[in-house]
ZAMIBA-384815 format. One record per residue (C-alpha): residue number from 1; residue in one letter; y, x, z. Coordinates in Angstrom, 2 decimals, always signed. Example, Ala and Ser with C-alpha at 12.3 -4.5 7.8 and 13.67 -1.06 7.14 Angstrom:
% ZAMIBA-384815
[fitor 1,A,[-4.50,+12.30,+7.80]];
[fitor 2,S,[-1.06,+13.67,+7.14]];
% end
This chain:
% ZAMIBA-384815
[fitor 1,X,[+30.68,-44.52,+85.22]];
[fitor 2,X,[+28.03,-44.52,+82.21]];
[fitor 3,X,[+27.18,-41.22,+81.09]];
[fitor 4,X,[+28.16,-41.13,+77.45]];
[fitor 5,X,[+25.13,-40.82,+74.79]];
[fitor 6,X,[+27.08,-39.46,+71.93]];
[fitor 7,X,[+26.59,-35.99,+71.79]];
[fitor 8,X,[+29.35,-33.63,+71.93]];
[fitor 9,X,[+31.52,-32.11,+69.49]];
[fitor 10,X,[+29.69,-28.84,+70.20]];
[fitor 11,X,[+26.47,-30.44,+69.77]];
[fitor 12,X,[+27.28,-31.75,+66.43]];
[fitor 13,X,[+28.39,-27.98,+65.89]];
[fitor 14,X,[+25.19,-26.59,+66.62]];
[fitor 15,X,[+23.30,-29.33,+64.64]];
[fitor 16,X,[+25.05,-28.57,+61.76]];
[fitor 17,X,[+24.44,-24.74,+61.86]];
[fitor 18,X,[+20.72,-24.88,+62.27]];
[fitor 19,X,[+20.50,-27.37,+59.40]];
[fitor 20,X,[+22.79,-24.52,+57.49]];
[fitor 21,X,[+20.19,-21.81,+58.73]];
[fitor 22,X,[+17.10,-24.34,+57.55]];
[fitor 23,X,[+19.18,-24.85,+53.79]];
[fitor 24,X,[+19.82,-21.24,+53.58]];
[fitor 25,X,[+16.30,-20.03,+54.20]];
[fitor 26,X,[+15.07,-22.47,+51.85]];
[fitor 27,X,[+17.09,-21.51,+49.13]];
[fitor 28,X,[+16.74,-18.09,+49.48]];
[fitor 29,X,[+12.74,-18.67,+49.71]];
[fitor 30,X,[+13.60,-20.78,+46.33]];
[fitor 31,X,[+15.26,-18.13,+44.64]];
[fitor 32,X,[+13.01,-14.96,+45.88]];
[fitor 33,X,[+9.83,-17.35,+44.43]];
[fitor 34,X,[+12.26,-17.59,+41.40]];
[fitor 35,X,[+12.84,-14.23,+40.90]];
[fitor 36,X,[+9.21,-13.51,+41.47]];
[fitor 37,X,[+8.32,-15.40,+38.70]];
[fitor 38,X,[+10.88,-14.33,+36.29]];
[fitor 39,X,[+10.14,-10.84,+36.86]];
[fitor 40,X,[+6.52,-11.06,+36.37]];
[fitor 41,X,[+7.18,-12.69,+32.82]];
[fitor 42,X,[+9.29,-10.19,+32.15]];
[fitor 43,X,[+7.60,-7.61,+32.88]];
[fitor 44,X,[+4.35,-9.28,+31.04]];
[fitor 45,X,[+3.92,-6.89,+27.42]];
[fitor 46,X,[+4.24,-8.20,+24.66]];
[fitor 47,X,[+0.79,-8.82,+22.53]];
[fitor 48,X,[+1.11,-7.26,+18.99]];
[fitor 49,X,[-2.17,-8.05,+17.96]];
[fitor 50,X,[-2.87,-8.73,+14.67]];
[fitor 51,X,[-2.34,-7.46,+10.82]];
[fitor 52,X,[+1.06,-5.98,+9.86]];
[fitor 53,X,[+1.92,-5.51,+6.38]];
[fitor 54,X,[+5.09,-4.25,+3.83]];
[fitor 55,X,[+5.03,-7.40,+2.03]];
[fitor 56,X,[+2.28,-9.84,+3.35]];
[fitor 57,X,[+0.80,-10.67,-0.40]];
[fitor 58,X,[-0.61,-6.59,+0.08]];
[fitor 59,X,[-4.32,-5.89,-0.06]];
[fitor 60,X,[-3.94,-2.89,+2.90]];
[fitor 61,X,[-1.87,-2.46,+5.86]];
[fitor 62,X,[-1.74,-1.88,+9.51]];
[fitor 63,X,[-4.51,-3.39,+12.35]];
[fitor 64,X,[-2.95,-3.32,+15.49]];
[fitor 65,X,[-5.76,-4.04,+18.13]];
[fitor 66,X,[-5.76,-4.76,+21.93]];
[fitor 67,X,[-6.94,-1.59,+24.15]];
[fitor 68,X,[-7.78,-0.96,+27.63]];
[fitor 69,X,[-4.86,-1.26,+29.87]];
[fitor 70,X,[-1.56,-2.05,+28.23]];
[fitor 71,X,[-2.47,+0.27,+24.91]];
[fitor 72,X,[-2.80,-1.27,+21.58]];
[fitor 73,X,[-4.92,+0.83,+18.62]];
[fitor 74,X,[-2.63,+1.06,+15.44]];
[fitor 75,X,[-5.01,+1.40,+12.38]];
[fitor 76,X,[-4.39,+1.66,+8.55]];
[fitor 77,X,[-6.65,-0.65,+6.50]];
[fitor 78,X,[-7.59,-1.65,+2.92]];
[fitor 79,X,[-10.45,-3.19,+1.18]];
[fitor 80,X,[-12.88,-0.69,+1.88]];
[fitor 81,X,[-12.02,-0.97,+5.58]];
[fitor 82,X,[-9.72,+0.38,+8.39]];
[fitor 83,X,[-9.53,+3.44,+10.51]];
[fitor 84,X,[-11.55,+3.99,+13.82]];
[fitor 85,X,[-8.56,+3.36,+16.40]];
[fitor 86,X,[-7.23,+6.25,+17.10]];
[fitor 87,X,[-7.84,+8.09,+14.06]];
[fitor 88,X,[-4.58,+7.23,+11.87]];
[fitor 89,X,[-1.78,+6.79,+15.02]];
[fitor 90,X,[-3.16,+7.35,+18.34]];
[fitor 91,X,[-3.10,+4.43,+20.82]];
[fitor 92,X,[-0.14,+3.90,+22.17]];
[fitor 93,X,[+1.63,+0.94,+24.63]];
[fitor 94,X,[+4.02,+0.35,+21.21]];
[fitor 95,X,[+7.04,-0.74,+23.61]];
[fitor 96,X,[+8.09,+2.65,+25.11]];
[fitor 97,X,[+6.39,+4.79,+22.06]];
[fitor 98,X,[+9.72,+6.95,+20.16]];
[fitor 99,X,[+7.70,+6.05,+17.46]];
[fitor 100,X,[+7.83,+2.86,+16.83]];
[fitor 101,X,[+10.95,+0.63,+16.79]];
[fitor 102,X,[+10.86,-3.46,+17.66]];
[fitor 103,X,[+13.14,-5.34,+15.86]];
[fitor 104,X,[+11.58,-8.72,+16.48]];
[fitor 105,X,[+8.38,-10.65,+17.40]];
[fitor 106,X,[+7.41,-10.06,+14.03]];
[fitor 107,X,[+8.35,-6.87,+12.84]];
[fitor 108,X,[+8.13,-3.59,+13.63]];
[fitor 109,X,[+9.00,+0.45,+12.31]];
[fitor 110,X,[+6.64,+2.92,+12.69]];
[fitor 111,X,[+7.61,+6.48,+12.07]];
[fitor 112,X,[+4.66,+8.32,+10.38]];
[fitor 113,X,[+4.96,+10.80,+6.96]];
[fitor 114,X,[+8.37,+11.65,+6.59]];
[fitor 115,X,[+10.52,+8.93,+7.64]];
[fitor 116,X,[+10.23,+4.79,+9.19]];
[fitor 117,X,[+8.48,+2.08,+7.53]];
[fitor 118,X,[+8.85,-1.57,+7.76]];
[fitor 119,X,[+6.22,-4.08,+8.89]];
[fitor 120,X,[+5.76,-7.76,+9.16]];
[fitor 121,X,[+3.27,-9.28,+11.12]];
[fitor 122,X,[+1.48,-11.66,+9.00]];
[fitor 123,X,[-1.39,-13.22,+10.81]];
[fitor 124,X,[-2.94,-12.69,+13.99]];
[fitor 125,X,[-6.03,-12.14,+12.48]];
[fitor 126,X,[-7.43,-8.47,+12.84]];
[fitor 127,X,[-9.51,-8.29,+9.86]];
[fitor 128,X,[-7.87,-10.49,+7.15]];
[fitor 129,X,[-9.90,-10.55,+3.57]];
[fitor 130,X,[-8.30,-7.65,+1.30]];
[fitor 131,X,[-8.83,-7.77,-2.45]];
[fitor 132,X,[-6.62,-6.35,-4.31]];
[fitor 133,X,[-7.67,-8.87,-7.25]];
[fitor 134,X,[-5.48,-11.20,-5.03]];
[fitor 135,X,[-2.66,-9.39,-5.30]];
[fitor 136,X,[+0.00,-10.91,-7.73]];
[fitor 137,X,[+0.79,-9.29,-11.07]];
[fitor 138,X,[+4.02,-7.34,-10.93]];
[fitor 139,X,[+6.30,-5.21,-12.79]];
[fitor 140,X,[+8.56,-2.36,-11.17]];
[fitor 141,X,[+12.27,-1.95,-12.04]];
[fitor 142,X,[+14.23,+0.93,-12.57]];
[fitor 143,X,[+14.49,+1.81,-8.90]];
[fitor 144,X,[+10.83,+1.49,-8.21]];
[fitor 145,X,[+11.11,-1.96,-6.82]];
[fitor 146,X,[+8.35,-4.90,-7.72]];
[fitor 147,X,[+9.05,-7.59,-9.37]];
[fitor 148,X,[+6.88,-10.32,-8.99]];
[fitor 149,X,[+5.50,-12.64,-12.24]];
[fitor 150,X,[+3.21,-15.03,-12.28]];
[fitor 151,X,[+3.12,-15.50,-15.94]];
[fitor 152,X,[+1.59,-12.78,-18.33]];
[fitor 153,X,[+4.83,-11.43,-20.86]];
[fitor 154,X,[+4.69,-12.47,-24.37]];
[fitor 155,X,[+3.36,-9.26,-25.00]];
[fitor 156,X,[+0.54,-9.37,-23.37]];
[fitor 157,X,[-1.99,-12.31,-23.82]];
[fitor 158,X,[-0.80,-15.87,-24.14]];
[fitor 159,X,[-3.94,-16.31,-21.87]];
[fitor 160,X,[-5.22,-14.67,-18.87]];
[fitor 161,X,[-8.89,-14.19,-19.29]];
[fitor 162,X,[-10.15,-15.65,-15.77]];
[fitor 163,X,[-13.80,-13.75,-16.43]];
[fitor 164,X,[-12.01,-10.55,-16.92]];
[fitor 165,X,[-8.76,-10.36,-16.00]];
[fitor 166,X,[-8.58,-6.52,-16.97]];
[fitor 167,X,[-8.96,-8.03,-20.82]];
[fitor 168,X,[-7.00,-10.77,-21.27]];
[fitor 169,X,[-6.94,-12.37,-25.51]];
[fitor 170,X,[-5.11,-10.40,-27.42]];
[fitor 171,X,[-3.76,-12.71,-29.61]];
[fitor 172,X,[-0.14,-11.37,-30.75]];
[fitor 173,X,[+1.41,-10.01,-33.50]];
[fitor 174,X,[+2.38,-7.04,-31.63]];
[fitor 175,X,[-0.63,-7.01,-28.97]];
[fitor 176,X,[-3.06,-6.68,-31.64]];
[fitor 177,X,[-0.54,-3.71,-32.87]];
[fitor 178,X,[-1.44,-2.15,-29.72]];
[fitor 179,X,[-5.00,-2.78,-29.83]];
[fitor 180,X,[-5.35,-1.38,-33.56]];
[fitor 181,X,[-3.66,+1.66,-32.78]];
[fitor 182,X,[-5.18,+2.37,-29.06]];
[fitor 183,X,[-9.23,+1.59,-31.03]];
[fitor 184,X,[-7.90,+4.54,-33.54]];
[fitor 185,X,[-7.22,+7.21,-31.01]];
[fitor 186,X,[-8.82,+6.39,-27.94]];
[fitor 187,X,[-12.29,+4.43,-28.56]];
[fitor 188,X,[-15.93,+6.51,-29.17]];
[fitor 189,X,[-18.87,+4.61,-29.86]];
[fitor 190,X,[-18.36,+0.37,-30.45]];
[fitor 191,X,[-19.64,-1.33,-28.81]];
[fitor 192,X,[-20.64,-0.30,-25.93]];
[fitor 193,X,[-21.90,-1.48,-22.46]];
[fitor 194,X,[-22.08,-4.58,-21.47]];
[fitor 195,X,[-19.05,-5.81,-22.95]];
[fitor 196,X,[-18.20,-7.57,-26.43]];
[fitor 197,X,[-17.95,-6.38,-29.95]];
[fitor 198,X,[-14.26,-5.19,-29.01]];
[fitor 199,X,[-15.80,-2.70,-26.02]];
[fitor 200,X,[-15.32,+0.79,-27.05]];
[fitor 201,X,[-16.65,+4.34,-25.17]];
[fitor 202,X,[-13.58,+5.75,-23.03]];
[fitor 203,X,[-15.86,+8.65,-21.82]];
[fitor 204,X,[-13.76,+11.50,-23.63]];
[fitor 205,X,[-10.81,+12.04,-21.77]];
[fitor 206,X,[-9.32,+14.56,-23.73]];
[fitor 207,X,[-6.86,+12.49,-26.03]];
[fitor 208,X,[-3.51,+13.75,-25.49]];
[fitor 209,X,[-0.85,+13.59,-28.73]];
[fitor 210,X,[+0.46,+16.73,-29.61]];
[fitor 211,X,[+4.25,+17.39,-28.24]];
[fitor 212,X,[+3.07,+16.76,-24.83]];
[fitor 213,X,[+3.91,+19.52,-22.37]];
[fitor 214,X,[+1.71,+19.66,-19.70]];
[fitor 215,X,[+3.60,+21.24,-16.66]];
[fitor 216,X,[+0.81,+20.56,-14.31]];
[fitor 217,X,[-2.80,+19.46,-14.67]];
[fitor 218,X,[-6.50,+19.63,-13.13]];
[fitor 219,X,[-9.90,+19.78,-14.01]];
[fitor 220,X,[-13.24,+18.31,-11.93]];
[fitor 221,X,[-16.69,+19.01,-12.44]];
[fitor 222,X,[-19.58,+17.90,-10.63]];
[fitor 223,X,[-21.39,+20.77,-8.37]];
[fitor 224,X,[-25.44,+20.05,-7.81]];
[fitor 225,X,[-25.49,+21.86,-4.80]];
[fitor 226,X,[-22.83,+20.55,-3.03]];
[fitor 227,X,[-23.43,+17.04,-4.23]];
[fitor 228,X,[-19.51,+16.90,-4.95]];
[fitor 229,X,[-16.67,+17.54,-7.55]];
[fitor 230,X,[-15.02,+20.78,-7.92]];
[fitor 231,X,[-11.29,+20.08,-8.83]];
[fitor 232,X,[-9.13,+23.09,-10.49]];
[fitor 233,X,[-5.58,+22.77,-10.41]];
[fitor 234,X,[-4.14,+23.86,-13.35]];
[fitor 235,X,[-0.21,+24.82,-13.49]];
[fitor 236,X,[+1.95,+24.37,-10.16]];
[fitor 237,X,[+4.87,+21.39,-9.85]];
[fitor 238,X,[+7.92,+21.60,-8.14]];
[fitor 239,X,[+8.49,+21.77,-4.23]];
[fitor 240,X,[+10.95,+18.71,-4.50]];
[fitor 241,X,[+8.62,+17.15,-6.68]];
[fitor 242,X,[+6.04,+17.80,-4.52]];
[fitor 243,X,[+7.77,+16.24,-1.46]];
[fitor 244,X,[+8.37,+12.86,-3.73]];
[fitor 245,X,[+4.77,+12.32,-4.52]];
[fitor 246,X,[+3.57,+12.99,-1.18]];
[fitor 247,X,[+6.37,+10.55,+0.37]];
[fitor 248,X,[+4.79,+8.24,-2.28]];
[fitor 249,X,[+0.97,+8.91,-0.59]];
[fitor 250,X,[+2.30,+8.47,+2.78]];
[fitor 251,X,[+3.95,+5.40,+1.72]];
[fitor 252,X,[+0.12,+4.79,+0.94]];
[fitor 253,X,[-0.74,+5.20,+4.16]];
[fitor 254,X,[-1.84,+9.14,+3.53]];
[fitor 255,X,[-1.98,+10.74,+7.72]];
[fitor 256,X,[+0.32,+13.44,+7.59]];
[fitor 257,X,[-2.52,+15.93,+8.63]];
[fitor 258,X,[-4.75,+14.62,+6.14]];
[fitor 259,X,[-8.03,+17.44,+5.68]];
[fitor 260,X,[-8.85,+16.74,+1.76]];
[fitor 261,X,[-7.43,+18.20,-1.43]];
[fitor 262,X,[-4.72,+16.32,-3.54]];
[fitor 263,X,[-3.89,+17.74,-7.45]];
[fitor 264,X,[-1.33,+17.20,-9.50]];
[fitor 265,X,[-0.75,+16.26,-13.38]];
[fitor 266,X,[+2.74,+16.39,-14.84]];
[fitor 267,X,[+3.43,+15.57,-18.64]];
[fitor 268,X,[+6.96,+15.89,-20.21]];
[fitor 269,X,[+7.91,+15.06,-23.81]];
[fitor 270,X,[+11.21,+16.31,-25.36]];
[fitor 271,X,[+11.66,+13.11,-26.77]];
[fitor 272,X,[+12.53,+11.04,-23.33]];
[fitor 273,X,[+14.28,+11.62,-20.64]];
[fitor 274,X,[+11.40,+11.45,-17.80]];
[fitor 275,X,[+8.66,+12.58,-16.61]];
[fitor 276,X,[+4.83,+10.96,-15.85]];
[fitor 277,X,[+3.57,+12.64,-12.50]];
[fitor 278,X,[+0.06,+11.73,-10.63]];
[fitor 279,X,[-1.08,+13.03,-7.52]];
[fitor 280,X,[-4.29,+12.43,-6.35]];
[fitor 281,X,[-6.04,+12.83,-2.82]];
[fitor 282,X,[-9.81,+12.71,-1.96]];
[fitor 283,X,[-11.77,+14.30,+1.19]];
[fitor 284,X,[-15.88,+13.59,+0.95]];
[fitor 285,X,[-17.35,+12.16,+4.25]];
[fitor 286,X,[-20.93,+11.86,+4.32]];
[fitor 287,X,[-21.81,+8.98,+1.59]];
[fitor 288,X,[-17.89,+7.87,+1.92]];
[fitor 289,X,[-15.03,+9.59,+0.43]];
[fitor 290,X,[-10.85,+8.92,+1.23]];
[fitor 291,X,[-8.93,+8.64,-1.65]];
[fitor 292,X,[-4.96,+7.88,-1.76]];
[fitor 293,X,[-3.00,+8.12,-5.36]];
[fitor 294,X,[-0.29,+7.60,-7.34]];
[fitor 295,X,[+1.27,+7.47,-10.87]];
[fitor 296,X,[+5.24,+7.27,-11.25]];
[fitor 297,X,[+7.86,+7.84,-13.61]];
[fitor 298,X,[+10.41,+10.40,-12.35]];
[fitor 299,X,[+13.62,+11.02,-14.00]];
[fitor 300,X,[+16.06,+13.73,-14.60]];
[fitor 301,X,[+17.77,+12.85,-11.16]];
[fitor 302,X,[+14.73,+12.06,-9.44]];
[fitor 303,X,[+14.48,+8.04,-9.33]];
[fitor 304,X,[+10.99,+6.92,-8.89]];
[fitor 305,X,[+9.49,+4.36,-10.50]];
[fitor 306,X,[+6.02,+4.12,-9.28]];
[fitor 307,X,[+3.51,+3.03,-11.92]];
[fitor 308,X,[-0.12,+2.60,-10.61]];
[fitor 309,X,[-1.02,+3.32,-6.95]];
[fitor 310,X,[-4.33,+2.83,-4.80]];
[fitor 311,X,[-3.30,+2.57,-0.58]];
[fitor 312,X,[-5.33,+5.35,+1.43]];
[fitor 313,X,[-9.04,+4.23,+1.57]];
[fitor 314,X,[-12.81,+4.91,+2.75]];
[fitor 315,X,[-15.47,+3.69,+0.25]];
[fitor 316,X,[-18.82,+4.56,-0.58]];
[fitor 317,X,[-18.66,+7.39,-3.20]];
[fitor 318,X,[-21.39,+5.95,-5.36]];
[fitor 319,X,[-20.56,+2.69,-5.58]];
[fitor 320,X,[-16.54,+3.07,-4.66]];
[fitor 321,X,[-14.79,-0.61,-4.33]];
[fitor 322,X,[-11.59,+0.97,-5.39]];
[fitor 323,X,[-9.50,+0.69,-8.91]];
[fitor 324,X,[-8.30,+4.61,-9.75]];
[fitor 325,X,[-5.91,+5.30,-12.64]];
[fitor 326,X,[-5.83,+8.19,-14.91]];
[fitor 327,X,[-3.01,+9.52,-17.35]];
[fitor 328,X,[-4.65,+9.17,-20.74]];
[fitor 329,X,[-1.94,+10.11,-23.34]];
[fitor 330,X,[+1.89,+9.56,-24.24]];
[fitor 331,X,[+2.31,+8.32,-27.08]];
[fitor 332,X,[+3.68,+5.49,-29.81]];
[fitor 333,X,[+1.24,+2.68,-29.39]];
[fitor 334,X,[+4.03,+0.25,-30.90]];
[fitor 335,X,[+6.04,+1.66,-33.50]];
[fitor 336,X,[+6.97,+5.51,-34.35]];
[fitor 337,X,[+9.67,+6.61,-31.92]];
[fitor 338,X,[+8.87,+4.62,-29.02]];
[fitor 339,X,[+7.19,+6.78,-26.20]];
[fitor 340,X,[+4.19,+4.40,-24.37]];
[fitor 341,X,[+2.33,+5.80,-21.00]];
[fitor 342,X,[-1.58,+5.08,-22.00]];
[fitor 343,X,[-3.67,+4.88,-18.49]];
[fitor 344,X,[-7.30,+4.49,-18.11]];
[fitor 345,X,[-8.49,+2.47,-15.38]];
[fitor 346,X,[-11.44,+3.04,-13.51]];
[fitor 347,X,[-13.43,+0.79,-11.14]];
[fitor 348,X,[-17.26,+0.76,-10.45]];
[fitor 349,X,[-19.22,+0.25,-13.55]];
[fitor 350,X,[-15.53,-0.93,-15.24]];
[fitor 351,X,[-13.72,+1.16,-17.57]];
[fitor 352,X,[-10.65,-0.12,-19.50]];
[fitor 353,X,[-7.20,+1.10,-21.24]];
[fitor 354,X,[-3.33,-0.03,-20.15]];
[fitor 355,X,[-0.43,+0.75,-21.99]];
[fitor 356,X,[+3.03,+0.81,-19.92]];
[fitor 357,X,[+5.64,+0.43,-22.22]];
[fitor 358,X,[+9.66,+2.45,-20.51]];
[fitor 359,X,[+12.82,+0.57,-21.67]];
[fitor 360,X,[+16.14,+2.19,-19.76]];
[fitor 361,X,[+14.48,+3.23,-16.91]];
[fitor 362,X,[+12.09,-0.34,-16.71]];
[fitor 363,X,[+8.25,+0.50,-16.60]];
[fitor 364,X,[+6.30,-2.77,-17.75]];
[fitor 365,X,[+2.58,-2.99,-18.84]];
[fitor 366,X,[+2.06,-4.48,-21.88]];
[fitor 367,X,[-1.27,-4.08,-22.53]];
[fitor 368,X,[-4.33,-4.35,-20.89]];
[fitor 369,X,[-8.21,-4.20,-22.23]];
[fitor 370,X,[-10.90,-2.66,-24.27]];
[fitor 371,X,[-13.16,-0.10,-22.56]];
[fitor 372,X,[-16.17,-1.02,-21.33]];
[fitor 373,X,[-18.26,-2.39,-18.27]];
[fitor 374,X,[-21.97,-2.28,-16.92]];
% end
């Protein structure tokens, strides 16, 4: 008999198990290299580096840097430069800090002052250019929104001036109005500076129309020995008006624990229905000095409209490469019975007037120039 050299229905049994056992381990090798894998992307952090900002057409915002280990450095910046990391939020891994919220790959709330704040990242960049010449022109609105122009009102100049773009032409009917009335009250010795036959001495500040109450004001004088202003608050403000200008500071990017001084000026007038506040923060450092500030229009129930504001900044204190606002009058630049704001603006070596003009609850500047520059 011839043995038979198919193999047996148990053999075929066995056969077919091992080659089970071979498929099984190599799947489950497959999927444990899988799973490897995933997990180690998943587990990879996220890289936030770059510059965050409210709205990415800003001249400041936040510098979020890579650290040792899986820490990131979270810095406030503007043009005359950032924070050492570590100085404005401490460094922090972002993804399991309370105080910082990701909604997306490109934005992020951080909780600093008295509430959240929104951020976009808009470049990876660390150091961006900031000028805040760059910025575009706005207007605020009643609820202390911006609203962005790109064209100058027919108020203001029919051309922007691109040598000086703090004194456009004045060429109508109503700017030259303004101009006439603003030379009257406001201008000292003509001209003066380096500027043209129109520049006019701002150095007296002490122009206000009469009907103005001032609720809250301060002084500075400069002290020899200390090599530093001496700043004397003059009449006290609110504690819930208080807490609205310094949420507007640390909106700015104020720290919370900030060590310098901020004053206060508040000016009423019976004849509207709002009030002009500015609070103003400074702390000396060596040759630099911080400053944070802002100007806004609070009403009766407390809306803010914010008028002028500079973002929390170090610059050199002698030759600062800042723009600071002060609260020059109230008054009817126009026509009688019309209450304008009249600012002076200050930058180095740059001195000129603006006149914000409040129609039902709508700041809008509509005037900008004289002064005088070096």
């Amino acid at each position: 008999m011839t043995a038979s050299i198919c193999p047996s229905q148990s053999g075929v049994e066995i056969i077919e198990q091992r080659t089970l056992v071979m498929k099984s381990r190599y799947m489950s090798f497959a999927l444990s290299a899988l799973c490897f894998f995933l997990v180690a992307a998943c587990n990879k952090p996220p890289d936030f580096t770059g510059f965050w900002k409210t709205n990415c057409t800003d001249a400041f915002g936040v510098q979020i840097k890579k650290q040792t280990g899986n820490s990131f450095s979270v810095s406030f910046c503007g043009p005359g430069g950032c924070f050492a990391p570590g100085e404005w939020m401490p460094n922090t891994p972002i993804v399991t800090d309370p105080k910082y919220r990701i909604l997306d790959g490109t934005t992020l709330e951080i909780q600093y002052g008295e509430g959240w704040h929104q951020f976009t990242k808009c470049t990876t960049a660390t150091n961006p250019p900031l000028h805040y010449a760059k910025m575009p022109t706005a207007d605020h609105n009643s609820d202390g929104s911006v609203a962005s122009r790109s064209e100058p009102t027919p108020e203001t100049a029919s051309v922007q001036s691109q040598e000086d773009p703090h004194r456009p032409a004045c060429t109508s009917e109503s700017c030259k109005q303004i101009e006439g009335f603003l030379k009257k009250h406001y201008c000292g010795e003509s001209p003066a500076g380096n500027g043209s036959d129109e520049s006019c001495d701002l150095r007296d500040r002490a122009k206000r129309s009469s009907g103005i109450k001032v609720v809250a004001d301060y002084d500075c004088e400069w002290n020899e020995t200390t090599n530093a202003a001496d700043c004397k608050q003059q009449g006290q403000i609110t504690p819930q008006l208080r807490t609205i200008l310094f949420h507007e500071l640390q909106q700015l990017g104020l720290p919370a624990q900030a060590p310098g001084n901020t004053y206060f000026k508040v000016w009423q007038s019976d004849r509207v229905r709002w009030s002009v506040a500015q609070a103003d923060y400074s702390h000396r450092i060596g040759d630099d000095i911080e400053l944070c500030e802002v100007i806004a229009l609070v009403d009766r129930n407390s809306n803010v409209t914010v008028l002028r504001k500079l973002p929390f900044t170090k610059t050199d204190v002698d030759v600062p490469k800042t723009t600071e606002w002060s609260l020059l009058d109230l008054a009817d630049t126009q026509s009688p019975g019309h209450l304008d704001i009249v600012l002076v603006g200050d930058a180095y070596e740059d001195h000129w007037l603006e006149v914000i003009s409040v129609e039902n609850g709508s700041a809008k500047t509509i005037f900008s120039g004289l002064g005088y520059s070096l």
